[in-house]
LUMTORTOR-128006 format. One line per 4 residues: for each residue x, y, z of C-alpha. Coordinates in steps of 0.5 Angstrom, whole numbers. Each point is the difference from the previous one (the first is absolute). Layout:
BEGIN
X,Y,Z | ...
***
This chain:
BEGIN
71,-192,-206 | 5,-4,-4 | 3,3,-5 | -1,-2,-6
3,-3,-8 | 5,-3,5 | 6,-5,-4 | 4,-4,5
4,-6,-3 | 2,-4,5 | 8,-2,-1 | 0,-8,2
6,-2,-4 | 4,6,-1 | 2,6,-4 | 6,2,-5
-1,8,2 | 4,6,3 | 0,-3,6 | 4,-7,-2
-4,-6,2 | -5,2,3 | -7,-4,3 | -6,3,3
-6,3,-1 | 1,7,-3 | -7,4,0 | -1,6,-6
-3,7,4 | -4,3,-6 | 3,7,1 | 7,-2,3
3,-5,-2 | 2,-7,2 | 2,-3,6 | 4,-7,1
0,-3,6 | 1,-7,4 | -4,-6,4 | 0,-1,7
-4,-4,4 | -4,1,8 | 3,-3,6 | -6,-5,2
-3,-3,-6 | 6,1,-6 | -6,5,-4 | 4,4,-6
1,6,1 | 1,5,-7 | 5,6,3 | 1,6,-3
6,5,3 | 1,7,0 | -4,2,-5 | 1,8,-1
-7,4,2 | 3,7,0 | 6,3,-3 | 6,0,3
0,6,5 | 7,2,-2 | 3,9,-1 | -5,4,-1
-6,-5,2 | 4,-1,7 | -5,1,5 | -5,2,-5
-7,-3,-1 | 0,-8,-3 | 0,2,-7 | -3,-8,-3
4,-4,-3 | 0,0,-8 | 0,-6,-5 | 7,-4,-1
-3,-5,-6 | 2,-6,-1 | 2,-4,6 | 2,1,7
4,-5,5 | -4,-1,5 | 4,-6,3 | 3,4,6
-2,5,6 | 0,7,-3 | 6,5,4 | -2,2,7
-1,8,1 | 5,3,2 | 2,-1,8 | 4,0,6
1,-8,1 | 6,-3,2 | -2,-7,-3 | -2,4,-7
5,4,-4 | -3,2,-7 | -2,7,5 | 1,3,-7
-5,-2,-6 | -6,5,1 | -3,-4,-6 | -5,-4,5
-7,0,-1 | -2,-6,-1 | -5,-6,2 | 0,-7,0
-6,-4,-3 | -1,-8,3 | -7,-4,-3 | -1,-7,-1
-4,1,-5 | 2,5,-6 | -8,-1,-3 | -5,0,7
-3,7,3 | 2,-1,7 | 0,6,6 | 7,3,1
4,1,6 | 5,8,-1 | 6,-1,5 | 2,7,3
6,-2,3 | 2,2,7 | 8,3,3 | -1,7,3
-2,3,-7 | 8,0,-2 | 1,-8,0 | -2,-6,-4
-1,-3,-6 | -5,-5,-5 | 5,-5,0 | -1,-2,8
-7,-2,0 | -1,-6,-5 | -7,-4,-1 | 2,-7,0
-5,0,7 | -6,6,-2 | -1,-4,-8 | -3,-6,3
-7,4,0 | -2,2,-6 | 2,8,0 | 5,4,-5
6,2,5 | 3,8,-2 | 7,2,4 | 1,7,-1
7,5,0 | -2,6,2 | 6,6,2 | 3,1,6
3,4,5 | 1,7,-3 | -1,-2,-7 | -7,-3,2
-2,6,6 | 5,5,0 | -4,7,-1 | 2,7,0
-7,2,1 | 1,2,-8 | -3,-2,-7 | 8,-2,-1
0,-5,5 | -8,0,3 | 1,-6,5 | -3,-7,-1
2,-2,-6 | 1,-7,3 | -8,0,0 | -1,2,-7
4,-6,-3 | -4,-5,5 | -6,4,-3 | 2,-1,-7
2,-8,1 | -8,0,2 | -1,3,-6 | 4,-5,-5
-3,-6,4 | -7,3,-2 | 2,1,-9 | 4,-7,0
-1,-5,6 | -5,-3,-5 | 6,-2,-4 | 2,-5,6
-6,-2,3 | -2,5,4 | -6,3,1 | 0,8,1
-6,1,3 | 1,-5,5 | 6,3,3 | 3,0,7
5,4,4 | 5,-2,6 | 6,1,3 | 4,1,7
3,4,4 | 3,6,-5 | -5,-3,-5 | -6,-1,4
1,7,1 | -1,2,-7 | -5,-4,0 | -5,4,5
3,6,-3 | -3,-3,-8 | -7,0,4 | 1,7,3
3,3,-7 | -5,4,-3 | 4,0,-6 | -3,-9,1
-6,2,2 | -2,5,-6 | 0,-4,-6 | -5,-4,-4
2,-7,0 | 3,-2,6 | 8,-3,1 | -2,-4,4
-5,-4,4 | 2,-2,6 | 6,1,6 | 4,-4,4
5,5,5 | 5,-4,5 | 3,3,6 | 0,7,-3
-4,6,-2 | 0,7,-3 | -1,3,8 | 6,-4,2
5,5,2 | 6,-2,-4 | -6,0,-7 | 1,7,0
5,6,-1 | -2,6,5 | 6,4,-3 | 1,-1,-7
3,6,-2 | 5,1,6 | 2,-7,-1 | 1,0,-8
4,8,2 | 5,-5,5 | 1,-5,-5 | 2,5,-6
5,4,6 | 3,-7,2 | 1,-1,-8 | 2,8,-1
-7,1,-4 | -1,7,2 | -3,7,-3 | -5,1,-5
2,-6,-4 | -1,-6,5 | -5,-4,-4 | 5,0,-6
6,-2,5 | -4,-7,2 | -2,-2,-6 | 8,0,-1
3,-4,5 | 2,-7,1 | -5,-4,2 | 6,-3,5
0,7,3 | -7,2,-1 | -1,-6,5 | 6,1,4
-3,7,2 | -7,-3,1 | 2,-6,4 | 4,6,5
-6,3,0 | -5,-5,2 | 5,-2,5 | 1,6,4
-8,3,-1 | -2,-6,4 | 6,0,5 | -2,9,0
-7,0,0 | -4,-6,-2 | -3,-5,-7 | -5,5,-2
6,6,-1 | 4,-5,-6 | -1,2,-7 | 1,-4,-6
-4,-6,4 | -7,1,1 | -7,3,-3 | 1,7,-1
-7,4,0 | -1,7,-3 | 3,3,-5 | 0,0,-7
-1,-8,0 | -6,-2,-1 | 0,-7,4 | -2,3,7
-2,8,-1 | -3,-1,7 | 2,-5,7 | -3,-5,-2
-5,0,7 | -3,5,-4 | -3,-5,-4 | -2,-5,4
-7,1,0 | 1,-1,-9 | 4,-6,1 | -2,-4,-7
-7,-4,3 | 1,-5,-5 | 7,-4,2 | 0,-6,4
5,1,6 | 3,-6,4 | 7,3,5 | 3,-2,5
7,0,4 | 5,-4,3 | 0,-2,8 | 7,2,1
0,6,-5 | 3,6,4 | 6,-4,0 | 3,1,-5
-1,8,1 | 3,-1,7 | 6,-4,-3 | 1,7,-5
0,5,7 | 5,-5,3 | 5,0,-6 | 0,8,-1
0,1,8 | 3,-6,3 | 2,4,6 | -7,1,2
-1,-8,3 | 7,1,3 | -3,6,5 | -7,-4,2
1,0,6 | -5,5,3 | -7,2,-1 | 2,7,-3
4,-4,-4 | -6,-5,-2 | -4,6,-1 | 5,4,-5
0,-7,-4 | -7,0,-1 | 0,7,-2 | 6,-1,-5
-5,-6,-3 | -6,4,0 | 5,6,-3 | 3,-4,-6
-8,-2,-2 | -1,7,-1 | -4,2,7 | 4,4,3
-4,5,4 | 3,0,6 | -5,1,5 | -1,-8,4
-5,-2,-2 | 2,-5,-5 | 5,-3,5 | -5,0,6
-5,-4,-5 | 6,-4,-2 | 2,-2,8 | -8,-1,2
-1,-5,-6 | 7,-4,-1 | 3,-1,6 | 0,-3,6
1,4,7 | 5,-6,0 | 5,0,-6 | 0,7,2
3,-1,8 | 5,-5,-4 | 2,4,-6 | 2,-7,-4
1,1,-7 | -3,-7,-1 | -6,2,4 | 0,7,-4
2,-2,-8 | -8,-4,0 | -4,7,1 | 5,5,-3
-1,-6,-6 | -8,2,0 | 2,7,1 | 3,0,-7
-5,-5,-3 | -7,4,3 | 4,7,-3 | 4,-1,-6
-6,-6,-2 | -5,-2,3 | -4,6,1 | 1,3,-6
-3,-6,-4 | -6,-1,5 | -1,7,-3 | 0,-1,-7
-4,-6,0 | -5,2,6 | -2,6,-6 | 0,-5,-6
-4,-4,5 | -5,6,1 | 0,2,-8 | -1,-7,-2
-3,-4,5 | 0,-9,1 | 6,1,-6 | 5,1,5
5,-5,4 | 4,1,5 | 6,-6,3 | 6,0,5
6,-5,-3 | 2,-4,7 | 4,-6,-4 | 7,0,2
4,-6,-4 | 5,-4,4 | 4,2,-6 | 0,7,1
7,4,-1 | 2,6,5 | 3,6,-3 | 0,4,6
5,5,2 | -5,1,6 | 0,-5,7 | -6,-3,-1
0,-6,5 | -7,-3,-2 | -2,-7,-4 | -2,1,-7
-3,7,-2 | -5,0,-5 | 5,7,-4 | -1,3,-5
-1,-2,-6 | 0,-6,2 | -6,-3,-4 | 2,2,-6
4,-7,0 | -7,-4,0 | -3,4,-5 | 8,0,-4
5,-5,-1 | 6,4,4 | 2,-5,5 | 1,-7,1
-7,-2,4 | -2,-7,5 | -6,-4,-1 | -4,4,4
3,7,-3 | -2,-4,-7 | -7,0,3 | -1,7,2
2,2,-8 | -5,-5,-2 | -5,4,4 | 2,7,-1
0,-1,-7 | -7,-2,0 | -2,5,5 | 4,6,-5
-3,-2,-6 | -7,-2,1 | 0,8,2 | 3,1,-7
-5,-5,-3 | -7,2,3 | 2,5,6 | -2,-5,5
7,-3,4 | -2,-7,1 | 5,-6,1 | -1,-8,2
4,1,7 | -4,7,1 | -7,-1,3 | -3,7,-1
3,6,-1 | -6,5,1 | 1,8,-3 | 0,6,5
-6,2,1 | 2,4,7 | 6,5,2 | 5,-5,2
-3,-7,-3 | 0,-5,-1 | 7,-2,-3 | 3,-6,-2
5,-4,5 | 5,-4,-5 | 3,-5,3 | 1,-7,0
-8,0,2 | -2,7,-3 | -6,2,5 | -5,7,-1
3,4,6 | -5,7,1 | 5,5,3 | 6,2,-4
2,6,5 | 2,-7,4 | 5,0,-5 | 3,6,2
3,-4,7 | 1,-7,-4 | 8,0,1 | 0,2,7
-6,-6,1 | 2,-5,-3 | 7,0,3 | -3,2,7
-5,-7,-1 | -5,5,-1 | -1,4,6 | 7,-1,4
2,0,7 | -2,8,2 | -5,4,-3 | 0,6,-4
-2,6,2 | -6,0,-3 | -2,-4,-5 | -8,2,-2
-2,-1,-7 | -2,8,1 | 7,2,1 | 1,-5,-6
-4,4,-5 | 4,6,3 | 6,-2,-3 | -3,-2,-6
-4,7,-1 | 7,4,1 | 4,-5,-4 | -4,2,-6
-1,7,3 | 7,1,-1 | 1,-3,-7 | -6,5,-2
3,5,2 | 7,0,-4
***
């Protein structure tokens, strides 16, 4: 519900205060304080937007709280700028240079209208778990529905998930403080025109996966009045390879050496040093962890389980026949979503495309994939189901990199993705039946920007990430981009606002009510598809025209179901 006794004043002609001549609507939260913010406006209809940044949820996690649970922030009375986006957590960006300020927990608020009680939209934004920030992700495309918009700062890299398997550092703080943002949102969004038991959470990639692991965490699960009532999760999920860290402490234990945190005092030593040094070392370890041994062996950068955290006592399979029964799910992926996976090997090992010109060397490349998301059993068996279902006996005669890049693409996409969120919502789906929505993202923009190191020869992939711009004003878009927006704002909030996704281009977009579907197409004509296992081979499809010259060597939906049982097989078993 809103919250009550709330006193807002809307500065319409400007104030003489601490913050000089300031305009702009300032919002009294009983409790705490006040915030100033501004105005903007959205992108089609020029509606009025009253935004409010960096608005401290949590204390700032500095000396003796570094690494330790979210301890919730405290009154500041009197009046707090709210005009600019709160300081990012600290990270390793070369485009971000204010690595040093851990006093980052924060959120930002975006309403049309300071007085209404309006379903609201929690943003858990997306970066490997060690990038990111409120500041990237603006409301000017999502405010043109009538929802409440919350971006949310919660810590990254080592601060936010580094575990020493102690009560000194238990690992998933990072989770912690996005929990403790949702419990700020339910005391005190009433005051920005949102309503708390109307709330919905989403997120992609990184965040995506915070999501799943909210709707598996028991710490979620068992409490009386629910943070949330709905969730979107966008190409990302907590069985994802990369979600979870498989060796916390020896991972934390390399760390400390390379920052010459050794003996009986090393949790006290990496509360000592420089966030610059304590970033540099986990960086150097990120790199050669997954050049050694693979994602799931990176500490600082996943979701810990076990231990003394509370968030995930067990691996979250455990729980998937108690996933919360009453939360409307909708996810998906994108069509090219193990690119950016592919693209990650190519710049660790570069030299590997330069020796792919055998089929053993073939073969030893779709092993390195499979070792670096974390199935590494060295038996055959995923190589030998990944050469019946990928490729064609043609490509593999040829060896061409151009005939070759499609599959390994879906190789990535099928494990490092969309395997593991077919996982998720197939057991949200059982828990929770006709309330959970399944898409592929197939738009590629005529504009879309290549950021890739990796060769990739092929016309407009749909990347990762690459629906983030229809949903946020980060890029330039055309006419027809301006109309996909338009249409996956629609779908995103009407989800939010009544948990049905519906849109004026979309015809139908009927829930799951079987293993694999049906799901959503999102298209320029979005259409009801029945078989996401298709999408496990839609790179090497669509670029082949759908079916290619040759055949593979066995192309069976039996031998499709294989790879996704052992897929999902493989994830559960870490």
């Amino acid at each position: 519900m809103r919250g009550k006794h709330i006193t807002t004043v809307l500065i319409i002609s400007g104030v003489i205060s601490c913050f000089g001549q300031q305009s702009g609507p300032i919002v009294n939260i009983q409790g705490l304080g006040g915030v100033l913010g501004s105005v903007g406006y959205t992108a089609w209809t020029n509606r009025t937007i009253y935004e409010f940044h960096g608005i401290p949820y949590g204390q700032a996690p500095v000396g003796a709280l570094r690494f330790k649970p979210t301890v919730k922030v405290s009154a500041w009375g009197g009046t707090r700028d709210a005009t600019q986006p709160g300081t990012r957590c600290p990270q390793i960006d070369v485009n971000y240079v204010n690595v040093e300020n851990e006093d980052c927990l924060t959120l930002s608020v975006y309403s049309n209208s300071l007085d209404a009680d309006r379903p609201v939209m929690v943003y858990i934004h997306g970066g490997w778990f060690f990038l990111g920030g409120a500041d990237q992700y603006k409301p000017n495309f999502l405010l043109e529905s009538n929802i409440v918009l919350v971006v949310i700062q919660y810590r990254l890299g080592p601060l936010g998930f580094l575990s020493t398997m102690s009560d000194d550092i238990p690992g998933n703080v990072g989770m912690l403080d996005v929990i403790t943002a949702l419990e700020w949102v339910q005391q005190y969004i009433g005051y920005f025109g949102g309503n708390s038991s109307h709330v919905t959470i989403f997120g992609e990639s990184a965040g995506a996966a915070a999501v799943s692991s909210l709707l598996h965490s028991p710490l979620v699960q068992s409490r009386s009045t629910p943070l949330f009532q709905r969730a979107i999760m966008q190409s990302g999920s907590v069985f994802a390879p990369w979600a979870m860290s498989d060796s916390p402490l020896e991972g934390a234990n390399d760390i400390a050496a390379r920052l010459g945190c050794t003996g009986v005092a090393v949790e006290q030593c990496l509360r000592g040093v420089s966030i610059q040094n304590l970033l540099e070392a986990f960086s150097a370890h990120r790199s050669q962890t997954i050049a050694n041994s693979g994602y799931p062996y990176v500490a600082g950068t996943g979701i810990v389980v076990g231990g003394p955290s509370s968030f995930l006592p067990q691996h979250p399979k455990n729980y998937l026949g108690n996933s919360q029964k009453n939360i409307a799910v909708m996810a998906g992926t994108n069509a090219q979503d193990g690119l950016f996976l592919l693209n990650e090997l190519h710049k660790l090992q570069p030299q590997l495309l330069q020796t792919l010109n055998t089929s053993h060397a073939l073969l030893h490349y779709v092993h390195i994939l499979h070792e670096k998301f974390g199935h590494s059993k060295f038996d055959g068996s995923l190589e030998a189901y990944a050469f019946q279902h990928n490729f064609l006996m043609s490509e593999m005669d040829r060896l061409r990199w151009e005939d070759l890049v499609s599959s390994l693409t879906d190789i990535c996409g099928t494990h490092g993705i969309k395997g593991p969120v077919l996982a998720d919502v197939q057991s949200f789906s059982n828990a929770n039946p006709g309330n959970v929505y399944l898409y592929s993202f197939d738009y590629s923009s005529s504009l879309t920007q290549r950021n890739l190191t990796v060769p990739y020869p092929h016309e407009r992939p749909v990347h990762h990430a690459e629906e983030l711009k229809y949903l946020f004003p980060i890029e330039n878009l055309d006419e027809a981009d301006v109309r996909m927006a338009k249409a996956m704002v629609q779908l995103w909030t009407s989800f939010a606002i009544s948990g049905v996704p519906v849109a004026d281009s979309v015809a139908h977009w009927p829930p799951m009510d079987r293993m694999f579907g049906p799901y959503l197409k999102i298209n320029t004509e979005s259409k009801q598809q029945n078989f996401y296992l298709n999408e496990f081979s839609a790179t090497a499809d669509k670029n082949r025209g759908f079916g290619g010259a040759g055949s593979r060597v066995t192309a069976s939906v039996g031998s499709t179901v294989t790879v996704l049982i052992m897929s999902i097989a493989a994830s559960l078993r870490r």
